[in-house]
N, C-alpha and C positions, 0 to 999 in steps of 0.2 A: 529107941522110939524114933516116929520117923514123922514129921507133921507134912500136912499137904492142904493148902489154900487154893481154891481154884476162881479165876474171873475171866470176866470176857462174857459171861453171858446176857441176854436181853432178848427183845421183842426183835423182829425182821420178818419180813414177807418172803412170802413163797420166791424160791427162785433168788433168793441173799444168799452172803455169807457171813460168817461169824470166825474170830479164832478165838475158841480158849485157851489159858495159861493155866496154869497149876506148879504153884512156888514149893520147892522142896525143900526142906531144911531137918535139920537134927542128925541122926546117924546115916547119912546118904551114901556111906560107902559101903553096908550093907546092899543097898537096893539090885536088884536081879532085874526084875522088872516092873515096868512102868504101866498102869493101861488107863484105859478111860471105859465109864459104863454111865449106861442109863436108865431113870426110870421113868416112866410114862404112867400118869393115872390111872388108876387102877389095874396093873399093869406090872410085870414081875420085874425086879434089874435085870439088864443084859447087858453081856459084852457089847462094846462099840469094838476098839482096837489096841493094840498094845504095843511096845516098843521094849527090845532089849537093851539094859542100860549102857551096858560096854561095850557094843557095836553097834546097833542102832536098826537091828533086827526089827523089825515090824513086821505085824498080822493082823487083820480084820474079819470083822464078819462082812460075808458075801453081797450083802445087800447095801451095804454102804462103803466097798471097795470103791474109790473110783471117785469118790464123791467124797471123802473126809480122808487126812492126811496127816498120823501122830507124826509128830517129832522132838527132839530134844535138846539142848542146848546143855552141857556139861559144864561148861564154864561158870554160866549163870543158876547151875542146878533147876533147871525150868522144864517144863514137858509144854506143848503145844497139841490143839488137834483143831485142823484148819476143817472148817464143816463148808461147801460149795452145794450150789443148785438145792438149796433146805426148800424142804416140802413140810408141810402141817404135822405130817405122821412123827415127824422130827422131833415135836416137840415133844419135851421133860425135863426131868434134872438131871444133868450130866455131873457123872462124879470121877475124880481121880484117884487111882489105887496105888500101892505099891507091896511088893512082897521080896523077900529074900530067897535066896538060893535052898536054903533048908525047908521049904514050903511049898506047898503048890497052890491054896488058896491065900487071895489078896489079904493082907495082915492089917495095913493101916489104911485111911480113908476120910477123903474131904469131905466137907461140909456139904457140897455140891451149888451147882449155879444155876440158874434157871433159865432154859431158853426155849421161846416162844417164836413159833414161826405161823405168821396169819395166810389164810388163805387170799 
């Protein structure tokens, strides 16, 4: 089992930034990869971005290349996703995942944090 806490999120106006964290702990030496997703009311989850754990591979969706930035810190078993220039559309619950190598859908899954960006 792999647990995943994520913080860092809140309120912030258009044109902020925010970074989440997302604390890993339990069997982390399974983990493959890492990513981050969101979901927006009424509104389905979607990928944000994701990060490979043993090099540090990252992939985004298109639309928030450039503007949000996974990373990870191995030491500390911590993931990171720096969010820059947020827009309203932004807002929802950003969750963090994690999956092993034997799988291709995310296995385990935070709580999620809530971030709100005002016009």
């Amino acid at each position: 089992q792999v647990q995943l806490v994520e913080s860092g999120g809140g309120l912030v106006q258009a044109g902020g930034s925010l970074r989440l964290s997302c604390a890993v702990s339990g069997r982390t030496f399974s983990t493959y990869f890492m990513a981050w997703f969101r979901q927006a009311p009424g509104k389905e989850r979607e990928f944000v971005a994701s990060i490979k754990w043993s090099d540090g591979t990252t992939y985004y969706v298109n639309s928030m290349k450039g503007r949000f930035t996974i990373s990870r810190d191995m030491a500390k078993n911590m993931v990171y996703l720096q969010m820059n220039s947020l827009k309203p559309e932004d807002t929802a619950v950003y969750y963090c995942a994690s999956r092993s190598a034997e799988v291709v859908r995310y296995q385990y899954w935070g709580q999620g944090t809530q971030v709100t960006v005002s016009s």
